[in-house]
C-alpha positions in Angstrom: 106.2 50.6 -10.0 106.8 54.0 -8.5 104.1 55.7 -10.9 101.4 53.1 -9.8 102.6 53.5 -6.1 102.1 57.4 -6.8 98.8 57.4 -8.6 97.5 55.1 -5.3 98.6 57.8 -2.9 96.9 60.6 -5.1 93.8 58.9 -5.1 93.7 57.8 -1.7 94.1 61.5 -1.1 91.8 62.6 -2.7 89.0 60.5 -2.0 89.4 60.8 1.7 89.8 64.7 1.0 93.2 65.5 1.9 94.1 69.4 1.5 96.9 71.0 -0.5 97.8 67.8 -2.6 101.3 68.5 -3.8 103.6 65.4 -6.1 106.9 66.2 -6.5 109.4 64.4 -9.4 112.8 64.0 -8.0 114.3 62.1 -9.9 117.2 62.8 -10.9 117.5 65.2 -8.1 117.4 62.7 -5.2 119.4 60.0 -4.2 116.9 58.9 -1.8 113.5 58.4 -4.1 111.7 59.1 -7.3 108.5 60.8 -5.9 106.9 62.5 -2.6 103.7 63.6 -1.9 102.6 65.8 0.6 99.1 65.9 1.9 97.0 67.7 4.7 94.1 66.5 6.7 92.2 68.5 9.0 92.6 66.3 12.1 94.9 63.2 13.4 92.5 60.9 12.9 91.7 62.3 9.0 95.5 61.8 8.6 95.3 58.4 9.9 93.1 57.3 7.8 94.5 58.7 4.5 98.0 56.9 5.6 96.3 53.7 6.4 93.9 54.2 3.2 97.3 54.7 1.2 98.6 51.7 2.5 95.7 49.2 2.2 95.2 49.9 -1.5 99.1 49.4 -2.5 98.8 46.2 -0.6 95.6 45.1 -2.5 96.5 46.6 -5.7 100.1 46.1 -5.8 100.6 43.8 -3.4 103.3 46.7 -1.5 103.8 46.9 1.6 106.1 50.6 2.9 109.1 49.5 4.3 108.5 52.1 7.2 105.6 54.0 8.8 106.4 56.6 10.6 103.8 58.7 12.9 100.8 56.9 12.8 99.9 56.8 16.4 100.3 60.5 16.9 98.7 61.5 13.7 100.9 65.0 13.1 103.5 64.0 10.5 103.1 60.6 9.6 105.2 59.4 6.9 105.3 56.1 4.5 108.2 55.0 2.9 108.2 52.7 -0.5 111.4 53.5 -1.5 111.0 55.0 -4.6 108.3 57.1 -3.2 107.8 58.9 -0.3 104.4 59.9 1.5 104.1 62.5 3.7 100.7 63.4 5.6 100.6 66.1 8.2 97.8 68.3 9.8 98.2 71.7 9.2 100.2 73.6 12.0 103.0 70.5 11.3 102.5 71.0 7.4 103.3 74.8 8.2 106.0 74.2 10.9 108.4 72.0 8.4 107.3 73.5 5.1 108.6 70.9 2.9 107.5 72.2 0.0 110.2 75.1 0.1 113.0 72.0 0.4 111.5 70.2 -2.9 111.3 73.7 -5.1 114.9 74.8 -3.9 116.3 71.3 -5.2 114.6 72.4 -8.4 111.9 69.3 -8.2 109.0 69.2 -10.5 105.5 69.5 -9.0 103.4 66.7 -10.9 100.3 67.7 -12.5 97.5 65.4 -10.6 95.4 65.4 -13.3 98.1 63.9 -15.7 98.6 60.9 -13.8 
């Protein structure tokens, strides 16, 4: 279920034009989940609706709910948790600020090709 969780957030993304889409493999790498993505949007309110667009379409596809939402009133970081993957949306200057890419390439994670899912 983690793939189809994954695909969802990618295309979410991507229609509501997220920036710098970036889907990392970890498993086998993290005890925590499977995947993460990490997205930009241009303003609080385009991250907003990229997290809630993420989360409607699991719902109504998959019938998932995340077990956590972090973020979402103040639009920055905002951060959904389905266990097995892991969604992170930020605006830029927080994007920048925590760099989470550099965390995912040091533990050796894969980037995922977007067009392969």
């Amino acid at each position: 279920m983690s793939v189809e969780i994954a695909k969802i957030a990618v295309q979410v993304s991507q229609e509501k034009k997220a920036e710098n889409i970036h889907l990392f493999d970890l498993r086998g790498k993290s005890d925590i989940c499977s995947y993460q993505l990490v997205c930009s949007g241009e303003s609080d309110r385009q991250t907003r609706a990229i997290a809630e667009g993420i989360a409607e379409l699991c719902k109504q596809r998959l019938g998932f709910t995340p077990s956590y939402i972090e973020g979402l009133a103040e639009g920055s970081w905002i951060l959904l948790d389905y266990g097995a993957v892991i969604v992170h949306v930020f605006v830029d200057a927080s994007r920048s600020q925590f760099n989470l890419e550099k965390l995912f390439i040091e533990r050796n994670a894969l980037e995922v090709s977007l067009a392969s899912l």
